[in-house]
Steps between C-alpha positions, in 0.01 A plus 500: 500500500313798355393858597149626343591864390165585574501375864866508663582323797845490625575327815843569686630383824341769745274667268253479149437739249201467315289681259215788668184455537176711558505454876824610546415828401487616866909454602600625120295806575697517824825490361470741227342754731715518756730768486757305711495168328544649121726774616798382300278408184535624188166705543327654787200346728221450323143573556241301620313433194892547266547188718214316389532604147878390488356169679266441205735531242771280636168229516466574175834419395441143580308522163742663268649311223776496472532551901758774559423567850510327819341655839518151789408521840734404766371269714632203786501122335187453748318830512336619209486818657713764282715723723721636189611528155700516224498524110644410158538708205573314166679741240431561184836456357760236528432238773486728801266508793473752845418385836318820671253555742638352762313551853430279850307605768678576763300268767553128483742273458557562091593859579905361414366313201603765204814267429279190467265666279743679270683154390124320482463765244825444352474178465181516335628734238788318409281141503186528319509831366850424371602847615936516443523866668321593809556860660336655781580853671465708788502851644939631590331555867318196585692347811481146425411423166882446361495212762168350335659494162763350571330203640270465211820465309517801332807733420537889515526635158402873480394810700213707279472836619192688549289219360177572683348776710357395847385657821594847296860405417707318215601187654832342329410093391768260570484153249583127509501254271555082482540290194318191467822254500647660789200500716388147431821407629424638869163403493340277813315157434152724540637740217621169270186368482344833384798567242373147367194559449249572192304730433130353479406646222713675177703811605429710170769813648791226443804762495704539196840325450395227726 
């Protein structure tokens, strides 16, 4: 099995994640404008057209080489329909990558699906991207988000403080990390068949000491 880097699909039990595209520019605006939906982002609600500006350049990622970043749609195995999202980050050094940007609508029946969707993610950056370290963090305050991360598999590590400035305040960053030996070992039948896979074409940002 292989995964075009230019055009990810990953399919999961109750939901798929799958690269944007133009006509879902409608629900990303959405998200990133609503002041309740981003409130425990890293940055504030964005405009309207800061919205559709951020929307073209994660399209525009799709053509980078090599592809660093990853912005997929959330989306039911059946309904093509994208009711959230979440991101990937590959880092410059070592063999690191960040899941981020993780938001569901809160209508619908994928509203619960942030678990799902974090170890699609996972899974895809320690399979074809050959990822070994994957971290992720979130806001000291956010009520539920510890739970999340520890179903994608992930362990607390560190609490920055004052990492970012929101809503008019410093908020304190909590972060969680799993390494790719550890992880594989938890992983589902859905999430083996993505840590198999290939990449479909070269990945040129191979990570040092691999």
């Amino acid at each position: 099995m292989t995964i075009d880097l230019r055009n990810v699909e990953l399919i999961g039990a109750r939901l798929r994640l799958r690269d944007l595209r133009a006509d879902d520019l409608d629900v990303y605006q959405r998200i990133f404008t609503d002041p309740q939906l981003t409130r425990y982002m890293g940055t504030d609600s964005l405009s309207v057209q800061a919205a559709a500006a951020s929307f073209d350049a994660a399209l525009r990622s799709r053509g980078e080489t090599p592809r660093r970043k990853y912005t997929l749609a959330i989306t039911a195995p059946d309904d093509d329909t994208m009711v959230g999202t979440i991101g990937l980050l590959v880092e410059d050094f070592g063999s690191n990558a960040m899941i981020g940007g993780l938001v569901v609508v809160p209508e619908g029946s994928l509203r619960a699906g942030g678990i799902e969707a974090g170890r699609l993610m996972a899974a895809f950056a320690f399979g074809p991207l050959g990822i070994h370290r994957v971290w992720a963090g979130h806001r000291h305050d956010h009520p539920v988000m510890d739970t999340v991360m520890a179903g994608v598999g992930l362990t607390p590590e560190a609490r920055l403080r004052q990492l970012y400035r929101t809503q008019g305040q410093w908020r304190d960053v909590c972060t969680y990390a799993a390494l790719r030996p550890e992880w594989a070992a938890t992983a589902t039948a859905a999430e083996r068949r993505i840590l198999a896979s290939r990449p479909a074409e070269a990945r040129e940002h191979a990570a040092a000491g691999r």
